[in-house]
PDB file of N, CA, C and O in Angstrom, chain B, residues numbered from 101:
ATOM      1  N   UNK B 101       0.866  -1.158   0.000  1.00  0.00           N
ATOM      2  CA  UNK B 101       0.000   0.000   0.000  1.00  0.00           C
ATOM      3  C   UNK B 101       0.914   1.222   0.000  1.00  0.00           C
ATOM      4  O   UNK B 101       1.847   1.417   0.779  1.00  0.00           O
ATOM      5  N   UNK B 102       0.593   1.844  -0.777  1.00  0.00           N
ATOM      6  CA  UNK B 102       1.421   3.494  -1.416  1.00  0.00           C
ATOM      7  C   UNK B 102       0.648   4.608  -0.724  1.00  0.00           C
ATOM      8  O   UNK B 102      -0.559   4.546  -0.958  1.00  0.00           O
ATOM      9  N   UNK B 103       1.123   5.878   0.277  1.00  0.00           N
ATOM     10  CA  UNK B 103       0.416   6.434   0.317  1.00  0.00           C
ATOM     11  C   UNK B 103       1.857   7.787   0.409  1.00  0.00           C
ATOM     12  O   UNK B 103       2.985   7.456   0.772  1.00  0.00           O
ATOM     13  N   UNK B 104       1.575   8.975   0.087  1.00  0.00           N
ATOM     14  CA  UNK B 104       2.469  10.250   0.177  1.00  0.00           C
ATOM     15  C   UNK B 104       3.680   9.730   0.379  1.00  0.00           C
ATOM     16  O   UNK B 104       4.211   9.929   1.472  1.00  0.00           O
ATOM     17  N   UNK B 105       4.378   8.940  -0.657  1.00  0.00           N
ATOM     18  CA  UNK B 105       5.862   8.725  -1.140  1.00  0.00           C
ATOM     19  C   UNK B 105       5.881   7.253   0.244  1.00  0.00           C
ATOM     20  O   UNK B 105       6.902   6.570   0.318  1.00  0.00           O
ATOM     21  N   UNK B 106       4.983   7.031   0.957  1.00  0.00           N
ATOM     22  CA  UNK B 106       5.928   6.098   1.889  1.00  0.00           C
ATOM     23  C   UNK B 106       4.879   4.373   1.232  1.00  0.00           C
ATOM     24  O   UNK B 106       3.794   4.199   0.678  1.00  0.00           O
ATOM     25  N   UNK B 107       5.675   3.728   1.578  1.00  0.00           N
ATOM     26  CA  UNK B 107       4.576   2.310   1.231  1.00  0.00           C
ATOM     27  C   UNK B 107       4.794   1.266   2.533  1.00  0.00           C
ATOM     28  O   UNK B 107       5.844   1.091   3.152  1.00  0.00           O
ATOM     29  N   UNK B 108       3.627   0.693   2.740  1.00  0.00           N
ATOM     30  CA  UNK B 108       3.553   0.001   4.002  1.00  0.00           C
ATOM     31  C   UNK B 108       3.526  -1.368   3.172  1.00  0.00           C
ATOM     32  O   UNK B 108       2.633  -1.604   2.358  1.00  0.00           O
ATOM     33  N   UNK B 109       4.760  -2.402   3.492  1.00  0.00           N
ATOM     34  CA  UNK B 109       4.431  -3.819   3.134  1.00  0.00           C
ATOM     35  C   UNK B 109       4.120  -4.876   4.064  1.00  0.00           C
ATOM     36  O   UNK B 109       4.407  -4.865   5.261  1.00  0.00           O
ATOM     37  N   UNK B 110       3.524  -5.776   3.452  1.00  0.00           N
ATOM     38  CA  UNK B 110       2.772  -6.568   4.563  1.00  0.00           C
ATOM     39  C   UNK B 110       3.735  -7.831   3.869  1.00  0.00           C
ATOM     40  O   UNK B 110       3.775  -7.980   2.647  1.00  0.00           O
ATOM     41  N   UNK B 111       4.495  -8.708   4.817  1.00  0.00           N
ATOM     42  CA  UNK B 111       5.531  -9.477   3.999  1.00  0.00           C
ATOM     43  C   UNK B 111       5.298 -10.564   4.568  1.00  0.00           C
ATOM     44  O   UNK B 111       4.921 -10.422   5.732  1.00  0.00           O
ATOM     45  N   UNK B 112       5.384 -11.770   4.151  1.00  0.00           N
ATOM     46  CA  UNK B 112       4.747 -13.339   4.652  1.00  0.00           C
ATOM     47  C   UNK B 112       6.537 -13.828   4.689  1.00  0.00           C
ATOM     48  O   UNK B 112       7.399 -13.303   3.985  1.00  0.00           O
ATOM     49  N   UNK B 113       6.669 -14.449   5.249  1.00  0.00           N
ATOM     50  CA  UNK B 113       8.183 -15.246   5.170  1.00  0.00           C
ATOM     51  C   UNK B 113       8.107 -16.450   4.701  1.00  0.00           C
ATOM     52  O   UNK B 113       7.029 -16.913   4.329  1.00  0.00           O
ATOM     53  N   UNK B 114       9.050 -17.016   4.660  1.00  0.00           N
ATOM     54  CA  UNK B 114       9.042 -18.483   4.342  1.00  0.00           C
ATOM     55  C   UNK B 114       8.804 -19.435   5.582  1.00  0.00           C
ATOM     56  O   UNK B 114       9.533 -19.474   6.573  1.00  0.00           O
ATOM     57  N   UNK B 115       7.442 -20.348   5.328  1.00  0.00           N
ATOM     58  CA  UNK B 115       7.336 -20.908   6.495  1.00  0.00           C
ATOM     59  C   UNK B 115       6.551 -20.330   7.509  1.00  0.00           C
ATOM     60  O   UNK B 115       6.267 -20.840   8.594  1.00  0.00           O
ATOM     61  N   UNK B 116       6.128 -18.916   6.953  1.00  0.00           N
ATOM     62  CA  UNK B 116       5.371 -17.972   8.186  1.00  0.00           C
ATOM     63  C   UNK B 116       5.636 -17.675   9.371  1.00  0.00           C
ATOM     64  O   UNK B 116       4.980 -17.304  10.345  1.00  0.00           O
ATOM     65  N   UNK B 117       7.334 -18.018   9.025  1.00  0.00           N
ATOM     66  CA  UNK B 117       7.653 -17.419  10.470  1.00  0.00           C
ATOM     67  C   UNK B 117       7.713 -15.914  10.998  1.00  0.00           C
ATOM     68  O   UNK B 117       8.493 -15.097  10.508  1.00  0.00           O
ATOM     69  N   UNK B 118       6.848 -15.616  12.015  1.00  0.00           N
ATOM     70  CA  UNK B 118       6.284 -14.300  11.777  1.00  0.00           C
ATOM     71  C   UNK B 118       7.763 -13.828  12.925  1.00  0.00           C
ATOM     72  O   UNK B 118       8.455 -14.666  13.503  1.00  0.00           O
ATOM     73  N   UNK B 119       7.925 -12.553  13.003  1.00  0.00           N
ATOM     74  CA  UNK B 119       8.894 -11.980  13.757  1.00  0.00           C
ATOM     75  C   UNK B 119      10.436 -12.220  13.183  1.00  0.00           C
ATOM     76  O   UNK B 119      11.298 -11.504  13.691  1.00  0.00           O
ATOM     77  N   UNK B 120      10.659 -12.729  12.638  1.00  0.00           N
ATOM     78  CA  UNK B 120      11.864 -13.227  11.989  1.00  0.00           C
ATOM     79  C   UNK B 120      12.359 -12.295  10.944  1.00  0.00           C
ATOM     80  O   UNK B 120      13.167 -12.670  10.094  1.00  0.00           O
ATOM     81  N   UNK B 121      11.973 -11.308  10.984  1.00  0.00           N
ATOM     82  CA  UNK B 121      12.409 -10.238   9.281  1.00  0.00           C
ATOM     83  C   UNK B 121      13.849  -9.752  10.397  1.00  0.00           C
ATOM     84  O   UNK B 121      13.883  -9.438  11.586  1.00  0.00           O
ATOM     85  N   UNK B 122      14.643  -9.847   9.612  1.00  0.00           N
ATOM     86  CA  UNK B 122      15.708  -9.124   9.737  1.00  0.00           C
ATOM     87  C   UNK B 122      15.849  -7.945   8.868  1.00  0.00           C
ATOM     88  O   UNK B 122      15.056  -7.510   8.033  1.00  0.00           O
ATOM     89  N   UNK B 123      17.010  -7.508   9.223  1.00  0.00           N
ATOM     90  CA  UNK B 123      17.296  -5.895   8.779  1.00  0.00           C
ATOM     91  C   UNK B 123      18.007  -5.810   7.039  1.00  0.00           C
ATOM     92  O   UNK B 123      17.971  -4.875   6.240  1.00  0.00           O
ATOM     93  N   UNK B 124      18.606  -7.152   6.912  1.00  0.00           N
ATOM     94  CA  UNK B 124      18.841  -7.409   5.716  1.00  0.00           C
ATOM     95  C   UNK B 124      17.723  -7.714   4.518  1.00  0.00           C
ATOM     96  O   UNK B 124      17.776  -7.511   3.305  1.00  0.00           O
ATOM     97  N   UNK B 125      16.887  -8.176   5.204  1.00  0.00           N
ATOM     98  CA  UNK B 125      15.221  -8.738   4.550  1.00  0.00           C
ATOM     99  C   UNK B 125      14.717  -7.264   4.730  1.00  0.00           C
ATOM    100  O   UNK B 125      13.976  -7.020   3.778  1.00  0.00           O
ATOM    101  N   UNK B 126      14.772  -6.681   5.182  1.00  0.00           N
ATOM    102  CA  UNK B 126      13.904  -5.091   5.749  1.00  0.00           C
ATOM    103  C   UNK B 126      14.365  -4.645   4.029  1.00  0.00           C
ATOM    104  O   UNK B 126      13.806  -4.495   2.942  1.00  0.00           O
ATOM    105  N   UNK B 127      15.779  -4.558   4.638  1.00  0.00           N
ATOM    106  CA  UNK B 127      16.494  -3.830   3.441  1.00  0.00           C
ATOM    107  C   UNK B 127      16.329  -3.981   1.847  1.00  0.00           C
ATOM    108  O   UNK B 127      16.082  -3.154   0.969  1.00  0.00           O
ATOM    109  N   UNK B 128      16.578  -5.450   1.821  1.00  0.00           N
ATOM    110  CA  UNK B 128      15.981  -5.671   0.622  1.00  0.00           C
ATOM    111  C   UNK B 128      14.946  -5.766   0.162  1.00  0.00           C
ATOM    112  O   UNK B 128      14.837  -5.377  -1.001  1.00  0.00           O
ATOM    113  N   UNK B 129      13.884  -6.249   0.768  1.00  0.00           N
ATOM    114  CA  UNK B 129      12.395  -5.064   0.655  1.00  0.00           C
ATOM    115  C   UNK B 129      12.211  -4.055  -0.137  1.00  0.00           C
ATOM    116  O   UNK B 129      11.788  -4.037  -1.293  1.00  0.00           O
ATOM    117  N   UNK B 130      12.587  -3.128   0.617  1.00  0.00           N
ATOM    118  CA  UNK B 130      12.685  -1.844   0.575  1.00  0.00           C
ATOM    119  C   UNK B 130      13.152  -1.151  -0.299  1.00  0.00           C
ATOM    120  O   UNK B 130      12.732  -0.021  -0.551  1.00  0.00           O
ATOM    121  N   UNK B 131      14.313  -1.849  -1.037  1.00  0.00           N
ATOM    122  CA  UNK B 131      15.006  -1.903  -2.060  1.00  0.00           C
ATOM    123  C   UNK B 131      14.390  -2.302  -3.235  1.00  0.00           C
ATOM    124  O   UNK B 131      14.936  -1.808  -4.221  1.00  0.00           O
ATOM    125  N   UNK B 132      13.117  -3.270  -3.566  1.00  0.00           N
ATOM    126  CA  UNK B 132      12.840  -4.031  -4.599  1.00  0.00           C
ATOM    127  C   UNK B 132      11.712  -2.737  -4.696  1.00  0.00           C
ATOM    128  O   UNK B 132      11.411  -2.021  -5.651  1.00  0.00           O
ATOM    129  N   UNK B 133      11.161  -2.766  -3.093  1.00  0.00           N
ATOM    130  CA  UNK B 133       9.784  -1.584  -3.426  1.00  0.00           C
ATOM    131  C   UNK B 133      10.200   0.023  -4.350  1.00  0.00           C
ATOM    132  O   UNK B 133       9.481   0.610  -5.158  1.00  0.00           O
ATOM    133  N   UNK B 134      11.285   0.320  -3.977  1.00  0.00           N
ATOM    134  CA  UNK B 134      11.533   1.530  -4.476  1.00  0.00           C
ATOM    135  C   UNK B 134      12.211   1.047  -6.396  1.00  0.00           C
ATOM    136  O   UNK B 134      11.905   1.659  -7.419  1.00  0.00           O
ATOM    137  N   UNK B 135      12.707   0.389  -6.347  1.00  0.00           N
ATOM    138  CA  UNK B 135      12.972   0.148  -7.396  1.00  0.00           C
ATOM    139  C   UNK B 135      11.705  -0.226  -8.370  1.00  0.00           C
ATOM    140  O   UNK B 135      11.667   0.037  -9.572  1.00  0.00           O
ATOM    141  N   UNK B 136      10.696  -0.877  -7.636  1.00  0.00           N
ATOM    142  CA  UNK B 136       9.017  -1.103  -8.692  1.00  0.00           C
ATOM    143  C   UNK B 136       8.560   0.428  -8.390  1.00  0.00           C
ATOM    144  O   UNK B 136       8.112   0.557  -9.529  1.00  0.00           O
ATOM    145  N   UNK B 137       8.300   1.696  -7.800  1.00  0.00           N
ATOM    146  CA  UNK B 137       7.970   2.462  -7.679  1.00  0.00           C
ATOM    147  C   UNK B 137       9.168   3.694  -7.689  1.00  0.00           C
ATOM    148  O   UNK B 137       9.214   3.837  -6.467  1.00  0.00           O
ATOM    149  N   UNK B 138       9.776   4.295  -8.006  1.00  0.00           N
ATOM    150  CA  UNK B 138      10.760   5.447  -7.577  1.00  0.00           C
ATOM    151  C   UNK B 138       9.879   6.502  -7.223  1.00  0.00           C
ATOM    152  O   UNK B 138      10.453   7.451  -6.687  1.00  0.00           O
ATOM    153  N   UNK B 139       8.432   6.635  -7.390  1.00  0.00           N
ATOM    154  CA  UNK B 139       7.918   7.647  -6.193  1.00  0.00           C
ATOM    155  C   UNK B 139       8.086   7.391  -4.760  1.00  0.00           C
ATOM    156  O   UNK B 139       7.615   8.307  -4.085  1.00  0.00           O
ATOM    157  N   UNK B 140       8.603   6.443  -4.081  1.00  0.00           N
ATOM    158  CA  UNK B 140       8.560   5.965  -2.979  1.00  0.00           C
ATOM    159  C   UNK B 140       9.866   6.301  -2.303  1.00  0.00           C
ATOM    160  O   UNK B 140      10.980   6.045  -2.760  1.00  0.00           O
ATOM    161  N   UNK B 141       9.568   6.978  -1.022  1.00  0.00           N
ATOM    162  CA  UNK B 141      10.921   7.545  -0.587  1.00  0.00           C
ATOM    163  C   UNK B 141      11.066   6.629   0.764  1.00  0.00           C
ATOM    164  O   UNK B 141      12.182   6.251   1.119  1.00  0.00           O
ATOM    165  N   UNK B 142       9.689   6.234   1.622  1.00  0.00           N
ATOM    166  CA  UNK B 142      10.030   5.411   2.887  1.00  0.00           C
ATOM    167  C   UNK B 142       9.318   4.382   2.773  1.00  0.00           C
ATOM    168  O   UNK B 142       8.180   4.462   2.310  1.00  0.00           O
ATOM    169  N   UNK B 143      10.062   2.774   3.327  1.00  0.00           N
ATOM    170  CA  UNK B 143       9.051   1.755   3.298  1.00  0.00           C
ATOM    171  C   UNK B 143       9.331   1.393   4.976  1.00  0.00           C
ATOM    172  O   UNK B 143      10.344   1.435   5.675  1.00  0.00           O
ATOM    173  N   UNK B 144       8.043   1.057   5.213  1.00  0.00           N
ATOM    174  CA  UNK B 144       7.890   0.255   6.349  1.00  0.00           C
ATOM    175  C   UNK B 144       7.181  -1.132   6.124  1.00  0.00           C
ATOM    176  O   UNK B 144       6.023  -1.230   5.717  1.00  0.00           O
ATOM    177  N   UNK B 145       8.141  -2.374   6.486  1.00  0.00           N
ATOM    178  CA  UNK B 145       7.884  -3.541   6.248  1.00  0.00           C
ATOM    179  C   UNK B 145       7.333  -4.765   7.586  1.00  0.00           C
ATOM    180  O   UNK B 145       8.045  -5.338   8.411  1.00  0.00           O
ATOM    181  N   UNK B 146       5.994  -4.848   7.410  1.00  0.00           N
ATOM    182  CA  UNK B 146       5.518  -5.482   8.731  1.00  0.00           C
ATOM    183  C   UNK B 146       5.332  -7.070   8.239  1.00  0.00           C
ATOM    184  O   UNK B 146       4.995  -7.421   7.108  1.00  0.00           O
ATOM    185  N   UNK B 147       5.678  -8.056   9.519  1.00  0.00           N
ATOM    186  CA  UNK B 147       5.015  -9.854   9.249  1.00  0.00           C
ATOM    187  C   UNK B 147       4.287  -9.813   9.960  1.00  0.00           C
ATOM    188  O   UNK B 147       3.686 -10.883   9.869  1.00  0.00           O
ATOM    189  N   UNK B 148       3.581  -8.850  11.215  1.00  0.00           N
ATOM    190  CA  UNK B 148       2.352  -9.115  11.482  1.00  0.00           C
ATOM    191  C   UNK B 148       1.455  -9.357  10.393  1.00  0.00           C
ATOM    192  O   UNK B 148       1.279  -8.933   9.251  1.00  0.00           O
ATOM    193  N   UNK B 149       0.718 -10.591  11.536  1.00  0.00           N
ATOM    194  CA  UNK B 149      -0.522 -12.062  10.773  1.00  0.00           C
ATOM    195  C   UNK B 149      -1.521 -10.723  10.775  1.00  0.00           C
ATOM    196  O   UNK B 149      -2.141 -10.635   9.715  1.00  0.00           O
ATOM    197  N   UNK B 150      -1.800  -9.710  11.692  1.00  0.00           N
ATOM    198  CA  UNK B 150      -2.690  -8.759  11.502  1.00  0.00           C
ATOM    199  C   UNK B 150      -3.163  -8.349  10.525  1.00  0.00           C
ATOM    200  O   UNK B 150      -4.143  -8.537   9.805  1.00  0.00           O
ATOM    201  N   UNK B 151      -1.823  -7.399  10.636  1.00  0.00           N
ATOM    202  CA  UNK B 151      -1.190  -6.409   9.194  1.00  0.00           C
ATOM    203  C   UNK B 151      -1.471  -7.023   8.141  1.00  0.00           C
ATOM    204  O   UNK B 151      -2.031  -6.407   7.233  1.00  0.00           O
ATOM    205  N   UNK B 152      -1.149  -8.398   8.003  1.00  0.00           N
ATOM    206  CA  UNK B 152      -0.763  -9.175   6.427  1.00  0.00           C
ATOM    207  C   UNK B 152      -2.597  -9.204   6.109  1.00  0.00           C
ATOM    208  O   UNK B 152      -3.162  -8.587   5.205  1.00  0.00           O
ATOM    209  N   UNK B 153      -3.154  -9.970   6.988  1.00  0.00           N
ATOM    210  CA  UNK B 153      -4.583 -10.137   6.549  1.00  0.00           C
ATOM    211  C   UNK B 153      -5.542  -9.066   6.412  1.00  0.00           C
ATOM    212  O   UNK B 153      -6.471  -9.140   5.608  1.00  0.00           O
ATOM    213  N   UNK B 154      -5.327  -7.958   7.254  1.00  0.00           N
ATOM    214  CA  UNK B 154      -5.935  -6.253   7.033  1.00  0.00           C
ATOM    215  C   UNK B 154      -5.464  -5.891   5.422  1.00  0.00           C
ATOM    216  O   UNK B 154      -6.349  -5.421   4.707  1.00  0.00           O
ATOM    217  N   UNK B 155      -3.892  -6.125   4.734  1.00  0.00           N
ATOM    218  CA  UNK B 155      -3.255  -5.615   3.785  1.00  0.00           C
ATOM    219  C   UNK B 155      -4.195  -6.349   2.659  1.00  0.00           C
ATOM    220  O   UNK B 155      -4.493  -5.796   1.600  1.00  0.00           O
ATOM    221  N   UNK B 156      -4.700  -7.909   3.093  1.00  0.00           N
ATOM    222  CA  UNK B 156      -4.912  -8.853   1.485  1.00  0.00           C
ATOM    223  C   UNK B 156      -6.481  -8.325   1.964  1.00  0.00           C
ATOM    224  O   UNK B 156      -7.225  -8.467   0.993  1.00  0.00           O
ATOM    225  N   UNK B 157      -6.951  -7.969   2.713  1.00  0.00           N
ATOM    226  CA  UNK B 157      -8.608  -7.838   2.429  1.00  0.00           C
ATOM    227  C   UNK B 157      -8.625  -6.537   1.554  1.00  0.00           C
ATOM    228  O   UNK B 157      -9.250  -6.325   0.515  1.00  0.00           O
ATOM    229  N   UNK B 158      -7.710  -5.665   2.302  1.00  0.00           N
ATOM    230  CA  UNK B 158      -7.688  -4.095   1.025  1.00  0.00           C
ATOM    231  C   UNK B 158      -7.623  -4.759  -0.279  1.00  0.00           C
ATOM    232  O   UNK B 158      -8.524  -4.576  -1.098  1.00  0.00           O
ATOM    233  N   UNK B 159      -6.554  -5.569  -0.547  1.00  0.00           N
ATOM    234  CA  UNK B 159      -6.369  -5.588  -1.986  1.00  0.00           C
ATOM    235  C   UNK B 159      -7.120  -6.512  -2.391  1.00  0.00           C
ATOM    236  O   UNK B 159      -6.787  -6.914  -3.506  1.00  0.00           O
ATOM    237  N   UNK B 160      -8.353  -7.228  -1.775  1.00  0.00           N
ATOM    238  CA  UNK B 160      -8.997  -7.786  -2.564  1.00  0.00           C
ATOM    239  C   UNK B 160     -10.474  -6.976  -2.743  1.00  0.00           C
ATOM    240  O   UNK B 160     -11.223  -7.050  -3.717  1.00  0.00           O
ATOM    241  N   UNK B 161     -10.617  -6.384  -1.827  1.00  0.00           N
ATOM    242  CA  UNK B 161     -12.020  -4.969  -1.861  1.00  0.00           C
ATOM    243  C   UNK B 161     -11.471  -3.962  -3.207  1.00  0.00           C
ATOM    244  O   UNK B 161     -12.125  -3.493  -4.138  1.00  0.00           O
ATOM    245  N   UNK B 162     -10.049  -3.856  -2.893  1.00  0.00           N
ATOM    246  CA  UNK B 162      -9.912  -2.880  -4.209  1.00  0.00           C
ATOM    247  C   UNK B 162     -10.037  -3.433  -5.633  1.00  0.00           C
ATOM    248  O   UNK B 162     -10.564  -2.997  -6.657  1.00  0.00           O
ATOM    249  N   UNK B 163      -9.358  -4.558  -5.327  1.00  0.00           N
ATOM    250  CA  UNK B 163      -9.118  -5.490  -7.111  1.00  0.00           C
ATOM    251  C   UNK B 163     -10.782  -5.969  -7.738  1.00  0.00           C
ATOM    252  O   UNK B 163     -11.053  -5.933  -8.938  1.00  0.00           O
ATOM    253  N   UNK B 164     -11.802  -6.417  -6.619  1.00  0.00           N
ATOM    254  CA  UNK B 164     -13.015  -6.815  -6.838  1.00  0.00           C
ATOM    255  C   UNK B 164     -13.975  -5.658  -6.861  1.00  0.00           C
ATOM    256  O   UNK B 164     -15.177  -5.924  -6.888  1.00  0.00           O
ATOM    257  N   UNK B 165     -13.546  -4.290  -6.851  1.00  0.00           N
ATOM    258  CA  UNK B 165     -14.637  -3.159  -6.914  1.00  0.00           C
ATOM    259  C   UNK B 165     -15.331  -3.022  -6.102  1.00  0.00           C
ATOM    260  O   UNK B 165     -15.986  -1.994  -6.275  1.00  0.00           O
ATOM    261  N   UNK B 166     -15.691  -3.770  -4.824  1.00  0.00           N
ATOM    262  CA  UNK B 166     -15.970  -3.433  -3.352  1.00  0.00           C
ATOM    263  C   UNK B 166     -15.576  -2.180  -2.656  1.00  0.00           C
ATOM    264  O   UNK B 166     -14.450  -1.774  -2.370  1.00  0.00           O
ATOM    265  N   UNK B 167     -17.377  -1.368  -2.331  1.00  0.00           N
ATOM    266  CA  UNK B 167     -16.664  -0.154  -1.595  1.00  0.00           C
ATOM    267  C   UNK B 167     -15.788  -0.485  -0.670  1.00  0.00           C
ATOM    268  O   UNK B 167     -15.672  -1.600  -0.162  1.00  0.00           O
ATOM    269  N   UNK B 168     -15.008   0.702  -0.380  1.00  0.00           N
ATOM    270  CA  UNK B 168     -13.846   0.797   0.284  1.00  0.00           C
ATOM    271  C   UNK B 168     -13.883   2.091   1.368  1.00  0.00           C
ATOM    272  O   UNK B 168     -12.930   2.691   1.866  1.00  0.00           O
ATOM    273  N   UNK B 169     -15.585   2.336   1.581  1.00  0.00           N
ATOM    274  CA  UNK B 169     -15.374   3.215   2.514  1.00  0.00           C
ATOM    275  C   UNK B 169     -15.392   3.417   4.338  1.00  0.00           C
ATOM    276  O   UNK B 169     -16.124   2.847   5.147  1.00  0.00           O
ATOM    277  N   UNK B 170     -14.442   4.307   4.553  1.00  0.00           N
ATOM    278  CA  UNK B 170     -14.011   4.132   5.827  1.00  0.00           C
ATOM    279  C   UNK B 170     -12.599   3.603   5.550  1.00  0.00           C
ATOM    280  O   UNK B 170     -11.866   3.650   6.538  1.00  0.00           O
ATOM    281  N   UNK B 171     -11.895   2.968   4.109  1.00  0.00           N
ATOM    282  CA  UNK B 171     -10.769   2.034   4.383  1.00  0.00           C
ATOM    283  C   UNK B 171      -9.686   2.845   4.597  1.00  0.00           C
ATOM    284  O   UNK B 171      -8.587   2.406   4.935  1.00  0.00           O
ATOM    285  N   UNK B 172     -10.046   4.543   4.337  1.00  0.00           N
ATOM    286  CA  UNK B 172      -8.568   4.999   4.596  1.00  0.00           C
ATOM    287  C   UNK B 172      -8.479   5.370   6.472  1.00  0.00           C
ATOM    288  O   UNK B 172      -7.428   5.265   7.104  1.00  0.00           O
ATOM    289  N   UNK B 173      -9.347   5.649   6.875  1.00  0.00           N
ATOM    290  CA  UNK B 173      -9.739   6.045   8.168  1.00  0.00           C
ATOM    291  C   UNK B 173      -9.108   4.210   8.879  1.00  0.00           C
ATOM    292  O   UNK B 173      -8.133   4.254   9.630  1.00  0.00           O
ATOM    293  N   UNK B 174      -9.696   2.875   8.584  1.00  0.00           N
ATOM    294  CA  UNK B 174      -9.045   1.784   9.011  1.00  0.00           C
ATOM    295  C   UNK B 174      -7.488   1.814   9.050  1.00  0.00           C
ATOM    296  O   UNK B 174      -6.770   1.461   9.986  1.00  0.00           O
ATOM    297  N   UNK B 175      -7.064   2.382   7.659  1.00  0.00           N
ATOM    298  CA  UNK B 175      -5.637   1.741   6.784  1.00  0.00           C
ATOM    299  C   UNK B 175      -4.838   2.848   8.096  1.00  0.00           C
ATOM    300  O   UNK B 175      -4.011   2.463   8.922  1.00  0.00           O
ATOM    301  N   UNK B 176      -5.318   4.092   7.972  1.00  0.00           N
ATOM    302  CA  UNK B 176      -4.537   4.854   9.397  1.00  0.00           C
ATOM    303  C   UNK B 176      -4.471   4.347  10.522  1.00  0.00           C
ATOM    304  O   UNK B 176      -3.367   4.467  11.052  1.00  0.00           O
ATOM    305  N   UNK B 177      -5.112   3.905  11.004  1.00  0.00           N
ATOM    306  CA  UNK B 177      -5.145   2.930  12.471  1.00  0.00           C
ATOM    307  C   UNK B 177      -4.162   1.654  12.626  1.00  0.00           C
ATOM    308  O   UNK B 177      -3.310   1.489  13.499  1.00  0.00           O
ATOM    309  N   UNK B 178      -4.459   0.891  11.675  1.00  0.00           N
ATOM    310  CA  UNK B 178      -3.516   0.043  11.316  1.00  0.00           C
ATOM    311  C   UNK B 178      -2.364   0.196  11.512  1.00  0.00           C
ATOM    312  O   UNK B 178      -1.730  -0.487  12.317  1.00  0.00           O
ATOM    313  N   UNK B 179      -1.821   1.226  10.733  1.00  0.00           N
ATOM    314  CA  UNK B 179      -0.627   1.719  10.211  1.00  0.00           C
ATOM    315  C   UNK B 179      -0.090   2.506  11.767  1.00  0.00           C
ATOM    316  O   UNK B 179       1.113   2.659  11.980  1.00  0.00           O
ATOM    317  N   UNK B 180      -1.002   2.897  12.637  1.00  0.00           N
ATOM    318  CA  UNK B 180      -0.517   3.608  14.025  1.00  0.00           C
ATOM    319  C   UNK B 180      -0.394   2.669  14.866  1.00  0.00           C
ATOM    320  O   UNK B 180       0.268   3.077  15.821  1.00  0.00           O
ATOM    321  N   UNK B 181      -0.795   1.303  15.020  1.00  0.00           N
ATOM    322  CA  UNK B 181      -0.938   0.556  15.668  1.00  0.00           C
ATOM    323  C   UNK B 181       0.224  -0.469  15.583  1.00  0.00           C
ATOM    324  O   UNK B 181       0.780  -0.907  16.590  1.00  0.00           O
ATOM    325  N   UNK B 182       0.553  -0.822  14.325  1.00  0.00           N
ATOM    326  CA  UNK B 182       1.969  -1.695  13.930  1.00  0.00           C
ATOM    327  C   UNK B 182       3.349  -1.057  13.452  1.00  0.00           C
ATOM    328  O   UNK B 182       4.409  -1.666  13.310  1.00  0.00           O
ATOM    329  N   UNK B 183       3.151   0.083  13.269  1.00  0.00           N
ATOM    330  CA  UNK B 183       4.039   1.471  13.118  1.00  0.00           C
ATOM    331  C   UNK B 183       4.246   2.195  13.816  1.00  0.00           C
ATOM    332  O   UNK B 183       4.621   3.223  13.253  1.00  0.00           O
ATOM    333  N   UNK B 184       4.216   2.294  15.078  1.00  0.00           N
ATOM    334  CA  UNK B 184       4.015   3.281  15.613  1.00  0.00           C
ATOM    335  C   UNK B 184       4.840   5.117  15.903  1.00  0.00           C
ATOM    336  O   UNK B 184       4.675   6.217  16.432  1.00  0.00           O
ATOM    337  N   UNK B 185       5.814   4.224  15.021  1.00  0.00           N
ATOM    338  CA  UNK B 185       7.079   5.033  15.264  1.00  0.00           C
ATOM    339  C   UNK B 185       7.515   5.809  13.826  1.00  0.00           C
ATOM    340  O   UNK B 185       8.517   6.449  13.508  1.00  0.00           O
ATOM    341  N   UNK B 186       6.335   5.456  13.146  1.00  0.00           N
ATOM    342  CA  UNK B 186       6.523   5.756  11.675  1.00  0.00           C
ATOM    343  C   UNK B 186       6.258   7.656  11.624  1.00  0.00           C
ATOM    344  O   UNK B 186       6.316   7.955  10.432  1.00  0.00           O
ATOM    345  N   UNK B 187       6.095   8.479  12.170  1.00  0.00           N
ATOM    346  CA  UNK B 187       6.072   9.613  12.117  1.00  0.00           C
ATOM    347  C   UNK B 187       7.042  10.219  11.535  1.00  0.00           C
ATOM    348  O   UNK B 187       7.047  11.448  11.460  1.00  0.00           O
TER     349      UNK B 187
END
């Protein structure tokens, strides 16, 4: 999810081992995201099971034409809640 240059990824691991992202995995992330987007100046990369399943219901309300309202008012909460430090 893209919003004012920053993108929030919701990243599954191998095996689903959740908590396990290292800073090298952060990095390269972050790296692939800006490289598919160069509008993108900050990524924040979450394996919260939360995050991941909040992230695939957006993109399936958006891809299937399902209103989406209230989703930016949700997608902020979210994003304060597993980010918190993202300011």
């Amino acid at each position: 999810m893209v919003t004012d240059h920053t993108a929030y990824v919701a990243a599954v691991l191998d095996d689903n081992k959740e908590g396990n992202l290292t800073k090298d995995m952060e990095h390269k992330i972050a790296h692939e995201v800006r490289k598919a987007d160069g509008s993108v100046h900050r990524v924040f990369v979450s394996t919260n099971p939360d995050f991941v399943n909040r992230m695939n219901g957006y993109v399936d309300k958006l891809q299937t034409g399902k209103p989406v309202s209230g989703l930016f008012d949700e997608f902020s909460e979210v994003v304060r809640r597993v980010f918190p430090n993202s300011r």
